[in-house]
N, C-alpha and C positions, 0 to 999 in steps of 0.2 A: 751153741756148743759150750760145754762144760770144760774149761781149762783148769788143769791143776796149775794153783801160783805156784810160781819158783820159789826153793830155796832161798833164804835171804843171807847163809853165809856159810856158801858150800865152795870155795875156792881149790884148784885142783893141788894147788902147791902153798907155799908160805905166801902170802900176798906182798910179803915186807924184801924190798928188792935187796936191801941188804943182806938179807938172811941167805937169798941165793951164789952160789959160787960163782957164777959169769949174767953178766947183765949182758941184756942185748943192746946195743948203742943203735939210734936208729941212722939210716945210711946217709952222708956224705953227698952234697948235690953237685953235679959237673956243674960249671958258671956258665961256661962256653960249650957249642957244637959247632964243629967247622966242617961242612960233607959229609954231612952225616943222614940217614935216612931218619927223621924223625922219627918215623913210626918203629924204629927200634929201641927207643927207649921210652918211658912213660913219662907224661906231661912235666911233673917237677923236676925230670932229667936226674934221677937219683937211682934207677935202675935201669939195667939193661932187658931188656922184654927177648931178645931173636938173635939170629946170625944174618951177615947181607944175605938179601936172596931168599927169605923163611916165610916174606911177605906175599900171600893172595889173595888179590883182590877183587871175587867175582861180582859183575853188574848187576847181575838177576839171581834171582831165586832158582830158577833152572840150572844155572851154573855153578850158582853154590851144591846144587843135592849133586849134578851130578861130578863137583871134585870128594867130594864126601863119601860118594854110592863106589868109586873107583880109586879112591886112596886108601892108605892106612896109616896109622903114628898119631901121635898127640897133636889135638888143635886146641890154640887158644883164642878168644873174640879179643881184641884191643881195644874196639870202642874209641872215646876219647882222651883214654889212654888217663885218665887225672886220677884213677884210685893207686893205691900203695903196690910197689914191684912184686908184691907176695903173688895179691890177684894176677897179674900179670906172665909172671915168670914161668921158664917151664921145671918139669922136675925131675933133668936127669938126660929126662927123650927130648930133645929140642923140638923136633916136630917144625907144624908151620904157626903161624899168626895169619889171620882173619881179618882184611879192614874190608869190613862191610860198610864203608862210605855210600857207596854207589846206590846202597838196598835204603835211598830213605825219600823221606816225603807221605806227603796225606794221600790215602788208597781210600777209592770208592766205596766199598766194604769188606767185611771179613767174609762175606757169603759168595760176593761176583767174583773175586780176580784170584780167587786156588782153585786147584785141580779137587777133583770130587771122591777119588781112592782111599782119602788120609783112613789112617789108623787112630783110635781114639779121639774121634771126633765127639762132643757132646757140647753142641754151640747152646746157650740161651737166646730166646729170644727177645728181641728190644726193638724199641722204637725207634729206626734209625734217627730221629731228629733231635734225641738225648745222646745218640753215641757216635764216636769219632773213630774213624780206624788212621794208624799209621804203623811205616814201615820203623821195625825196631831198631835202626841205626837213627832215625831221625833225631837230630839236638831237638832238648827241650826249648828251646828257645824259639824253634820253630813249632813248636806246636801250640803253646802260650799264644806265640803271634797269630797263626790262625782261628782260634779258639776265640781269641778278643776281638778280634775281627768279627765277627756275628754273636759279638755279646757270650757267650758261652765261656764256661771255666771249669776246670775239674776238680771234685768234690773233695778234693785235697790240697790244703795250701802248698806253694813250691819251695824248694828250699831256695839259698841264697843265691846258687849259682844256676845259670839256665844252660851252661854249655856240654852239660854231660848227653850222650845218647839215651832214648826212653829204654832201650835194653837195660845200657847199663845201670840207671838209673833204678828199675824193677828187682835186678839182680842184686844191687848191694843196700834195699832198701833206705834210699833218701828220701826225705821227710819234708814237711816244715813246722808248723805248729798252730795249736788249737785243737781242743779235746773231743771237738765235733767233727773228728776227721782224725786218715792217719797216715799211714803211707801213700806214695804214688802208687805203689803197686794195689792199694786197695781200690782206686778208681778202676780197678781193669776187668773190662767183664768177658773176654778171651784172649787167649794168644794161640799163636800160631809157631810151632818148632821146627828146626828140620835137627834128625837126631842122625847121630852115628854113622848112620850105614846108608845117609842118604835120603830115607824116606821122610814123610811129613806126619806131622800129631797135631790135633788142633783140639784145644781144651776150653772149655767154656766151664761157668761156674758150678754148674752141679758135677762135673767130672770130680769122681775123687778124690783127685792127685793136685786140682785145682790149686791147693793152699803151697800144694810141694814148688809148683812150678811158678808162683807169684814172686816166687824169693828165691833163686835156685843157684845164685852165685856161681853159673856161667857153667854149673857142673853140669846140665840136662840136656843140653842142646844148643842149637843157635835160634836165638828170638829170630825170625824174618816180620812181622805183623801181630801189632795190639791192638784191638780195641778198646775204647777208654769210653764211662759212661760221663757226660760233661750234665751241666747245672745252669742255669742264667747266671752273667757275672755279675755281682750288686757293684754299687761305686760304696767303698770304706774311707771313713776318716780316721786316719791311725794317731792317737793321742798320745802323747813324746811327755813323761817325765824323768826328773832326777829327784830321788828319794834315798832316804839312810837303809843301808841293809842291814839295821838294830831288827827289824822284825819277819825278815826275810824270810823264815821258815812258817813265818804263818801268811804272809803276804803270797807267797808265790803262787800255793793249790788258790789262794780267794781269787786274785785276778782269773786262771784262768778258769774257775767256774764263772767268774762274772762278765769275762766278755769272749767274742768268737773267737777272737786270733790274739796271742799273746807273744810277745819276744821281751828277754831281758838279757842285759851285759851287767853282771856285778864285777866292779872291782873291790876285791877284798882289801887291799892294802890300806884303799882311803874310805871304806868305808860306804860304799856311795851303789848306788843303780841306775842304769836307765832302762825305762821301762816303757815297750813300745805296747799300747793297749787297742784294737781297730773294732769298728762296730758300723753297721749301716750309715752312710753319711746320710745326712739330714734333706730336704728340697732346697735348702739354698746352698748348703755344700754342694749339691748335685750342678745344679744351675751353673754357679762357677765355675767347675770342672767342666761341665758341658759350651760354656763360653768360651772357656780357654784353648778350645779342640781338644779336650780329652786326656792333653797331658796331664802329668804327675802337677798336681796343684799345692804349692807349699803357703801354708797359714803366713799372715805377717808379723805376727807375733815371733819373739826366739829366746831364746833362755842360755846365758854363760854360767847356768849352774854347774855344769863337767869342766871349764873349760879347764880348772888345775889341776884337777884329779888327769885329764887328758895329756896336760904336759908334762905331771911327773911319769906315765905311761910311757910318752917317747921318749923320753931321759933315758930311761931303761934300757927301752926298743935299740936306741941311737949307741949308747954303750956296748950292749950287748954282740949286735950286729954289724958294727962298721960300716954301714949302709952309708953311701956317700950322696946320695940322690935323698935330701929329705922330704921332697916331691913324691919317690917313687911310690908304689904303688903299697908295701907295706905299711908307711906312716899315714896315708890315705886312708885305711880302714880303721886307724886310730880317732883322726882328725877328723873323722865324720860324723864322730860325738860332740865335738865342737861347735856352740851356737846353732843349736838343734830346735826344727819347729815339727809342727803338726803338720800332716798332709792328707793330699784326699787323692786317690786314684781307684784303680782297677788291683786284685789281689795280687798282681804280678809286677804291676806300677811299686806296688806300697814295698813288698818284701824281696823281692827278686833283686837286690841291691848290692850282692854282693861285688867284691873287689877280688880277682882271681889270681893268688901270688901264690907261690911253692912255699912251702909249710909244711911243719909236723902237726896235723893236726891230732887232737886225741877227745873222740866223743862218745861217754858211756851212757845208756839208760837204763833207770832204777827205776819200781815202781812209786808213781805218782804218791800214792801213801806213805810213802818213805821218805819221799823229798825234803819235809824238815829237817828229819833225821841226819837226812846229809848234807846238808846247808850248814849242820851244828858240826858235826864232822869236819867237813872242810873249815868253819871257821877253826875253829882247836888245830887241828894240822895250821894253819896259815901262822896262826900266833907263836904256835912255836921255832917256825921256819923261816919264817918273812922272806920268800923266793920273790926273785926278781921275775916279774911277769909281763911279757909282750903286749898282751889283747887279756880283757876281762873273760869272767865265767861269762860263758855263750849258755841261756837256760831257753829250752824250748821246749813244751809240753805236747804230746800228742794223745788221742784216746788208742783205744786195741789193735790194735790190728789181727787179719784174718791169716795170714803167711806163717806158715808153721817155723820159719825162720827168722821172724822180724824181732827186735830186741822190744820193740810192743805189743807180742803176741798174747795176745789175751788179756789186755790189760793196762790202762792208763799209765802211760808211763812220761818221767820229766827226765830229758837230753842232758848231760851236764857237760860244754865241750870247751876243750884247753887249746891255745895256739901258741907256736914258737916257732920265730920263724927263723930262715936260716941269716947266717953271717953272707955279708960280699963277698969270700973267698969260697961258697958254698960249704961251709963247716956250720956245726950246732955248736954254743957253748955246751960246755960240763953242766954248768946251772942248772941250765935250761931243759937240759935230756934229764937231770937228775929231779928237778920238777913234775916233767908230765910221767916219769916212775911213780913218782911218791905218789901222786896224788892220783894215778891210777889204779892205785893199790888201795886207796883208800875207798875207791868205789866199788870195788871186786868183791870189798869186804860186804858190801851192803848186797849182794848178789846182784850186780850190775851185768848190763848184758854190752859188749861193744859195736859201736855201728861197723857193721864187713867193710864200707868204704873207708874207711880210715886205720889210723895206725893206734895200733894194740899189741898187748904182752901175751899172747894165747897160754904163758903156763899159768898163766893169774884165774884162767877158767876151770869150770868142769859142764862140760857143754850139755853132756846129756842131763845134768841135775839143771842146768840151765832151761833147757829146750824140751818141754816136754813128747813133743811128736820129732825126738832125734830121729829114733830107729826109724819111724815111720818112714821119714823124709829119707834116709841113709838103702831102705829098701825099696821107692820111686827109685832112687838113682841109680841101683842096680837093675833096674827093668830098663831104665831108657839108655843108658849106658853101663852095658855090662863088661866092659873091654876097661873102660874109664880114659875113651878117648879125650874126653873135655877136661882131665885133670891139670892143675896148675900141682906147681909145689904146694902152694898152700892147702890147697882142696885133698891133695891126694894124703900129705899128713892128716887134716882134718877127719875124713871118713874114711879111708884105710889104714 
């Protein structure tokens, strides 16, 4: 497929947050819930999602179509509830909320356990012993475990966290990195929807709307079942250094041409990187890991190259936030830079590592080609700003993706992602919000596209100079919901 590149600096407004009359502050996190239904507010507890009582939660798939086939009003999925209140919220119409909890687990296949009526059915066929079906509320974390369980992995690394649903996961395309791979949502070789009015769609890859529904940010229907094509899992030795980021704009595309998986944390301030590099472990890396039972096997080697660059970090961190727990769980994904070795496991062992705290996160992708570019960029903004900064630049590289929606659609693209996390009274500093503006603005400039799960400035875009298959995608969604019962606030600004 012939994708036209994006624009490299088509921004729909001024990029420069000062130049705007009203900045958007991002919201304000409760500390505490006392009686409260969870499920009405979203994971970081910084939005409100429903009203008591807006929550349904049907078992089966029969009882999802048929509150669906005999209601009416806005529905939204909650999922795991961890992406930003925009996705979440409703727009106006309160409607209901949707905890498809109950709809999850590994399903025999995509061909035995649905009805035979569906509309737009156009399955591939595959070998079932390459592919995995599950139900779309399933956590990734449970599918990981299955998958590793008989050696098998999907052809896409995972991102940090495993606790999101694979719906939601498909829908707000999460990632991990390595140029030989892209999205989750590109492992998938059908889904299965139930739309609007009840009935069912099941799309397989040659279906033309395929791309539309890989990515479809919750606007098309409700996922009930994916199919996922999986791979043999190899065992990885992930090689851990600290390096100067003097050459950062040419180091970064070399790594990751040069090995499968790449992850890096630059801190600007001291100058410094670590840089996670993994490639086939060797027969006696293997052996060990296989002596060990399989755990995550750490090298005995270790390096205090980070550890001061890591201390002035929490200086910051500790200032900034009032955090009185220097235990808790924010200073922990500092501190895990700290006296850092090589390891060998399984691709979920190696990367799946992250630490799950409430945070602003803010993560743009530019094309891969560009990357320097914006390395040199951000260094010149850093120098003349010297922002106090929580967590390093998160850089993660991905190849194309197929998803008419993915910020790597058509094209190698490098993640650039900022953290700031919140204060103990659930407050952000001034700094800190006025940091991930700036330097959002800076990636805008470069025709950055932003990840849906996380937080962004939507007037910094211009989506259709972004997104080449806008319309396209904007006219699926009018076929499969023509009412726009699936719309959130954000969705329903976005394409109406």
């Amino acid at each position: 497929m012939n994708v036209p590149v994006r624009s490299a600096r088509r921004p729909a407004r001024s990029p420069d947050p000062s130049s705007r009359r009203e900045r958007r502050d991002y919201p304000r996190r409760d500390a505490e819930l006392v009686g409260e239904d969870v499920r009405l507010r979203n994971w970081a507890r910084n939005a409100t999602l429903g009203q008591p009582g807006s929550v349904t939660a049907p078992t089966t798939e029969s009882e999802l179509r048929t509150f669906l086939g005999t209601t009416s009003g806005r529905v939204r999925m909650i999922g795991s509830r961890m992406s930003p209140g925009r996705l979440l919220k409703g727009s106006g119409q309160e409607g209901s909320l949707l905890d498809l909890s109950h709809l999850s687990g590994e399903l025999p296949s995509a061909h035995d356990t649905h009805d035979t009526h569906d509309t737009h059915d156009t399955h591939d066929t595959h070998d079932t012993h390459d592919t995995a079906t599950f139900a779309g509320a399933t956590p990734l974390a449970d599918i990981y475990a299955a998958l590793s369980a008989r050696g098998r992995m999907l052809p896409s690394s995972p991102g940090v966290i495993a606790s999101q649903t694979l719906a939601g996961a498909l829908s707000t395309g999460t990632h991990g990195q390595g140029l030989q791979q892209s999205s989750i949502a590109d492992s998938v070789t059908s889904i299965r929807m139930v739309l609007a009015d009840g009935s069912v769609a099941d799309f397989g890859r040659e279906h033309p709307w395929f791309s539309a529904v890989q990515l479809g940010l919750g606007s098309l229907g409700v996922i009930t079942s994916v199919t996922l094509r999986t791979v043999p899992s190899p065992v990885y030795t992930c090689r851990k250094d600290a390096v100067s980021a003097d050459t950062l704009e040419d180091d970064l595309p070399r790594w990751n041409r040069d090995d499968l998986l790449v992850k890096a944390w630059w801190f600007p301030q001291e100058g410094q990187v670590q840089v996670w590099r993994a490639s086939e472990a060797s027969e006696d890396e293997v052996r060990r890991y296989c002596e060990g039972g399989r755990e995550l096997l750490e090298h005995a080697t270790t390096s205090d190259a980070m550890n001061d660059t890591v201390d002035q970090t929490l200086r910051q961190m500790r200032d900034d936030t009032k955090i009185v727990d220097e235990h808790g769980k924010p200073f922990r994904t500092v501190t895990r830079f700290r006296d850092f070795t090589d390891v060998t496991g399984d691709v979920y062992q190696v990367f799946c590592r992250g630490i799950a705290t409430p945070q602003i996160n803010v993560e743009i992708g530019v094309p891969l080609a560009r990357a320097g570019e914006v390395v040199t960029a951000i260094k010149q903004w850093h120098a003349e700003t010297r922002p106090r900064m929580h967590y390093p630049v998160i850089l993660r590289c991905t190849g194309p993706s197929e998803a008419w929606l993915s910020p790597s659609h058509g094209e190698e693209t490098c993640y650039f992602g900022f953290v700031v996390y919140y204060s103990q009274d659930g407050s952000l500093s001034e700094e800190g919000q006025s940091f991930l503006h700036a330097v959002e603005a800076v990636l805008a400039r470069q025709g950055g596209r932003p990840h849906w799960g996380k937080y962004f400035d939507e007037s910094l875009y211009d989506w259709p100079a972004l997104y080449p298959r806008w319309d396209e995608f904007r006219a699926v969604r009018e076929e499969l919901d023509p009412q726009h019962r699936f719309a959130n606030a954000f969705t329903a600004a976005l394409f109406d």
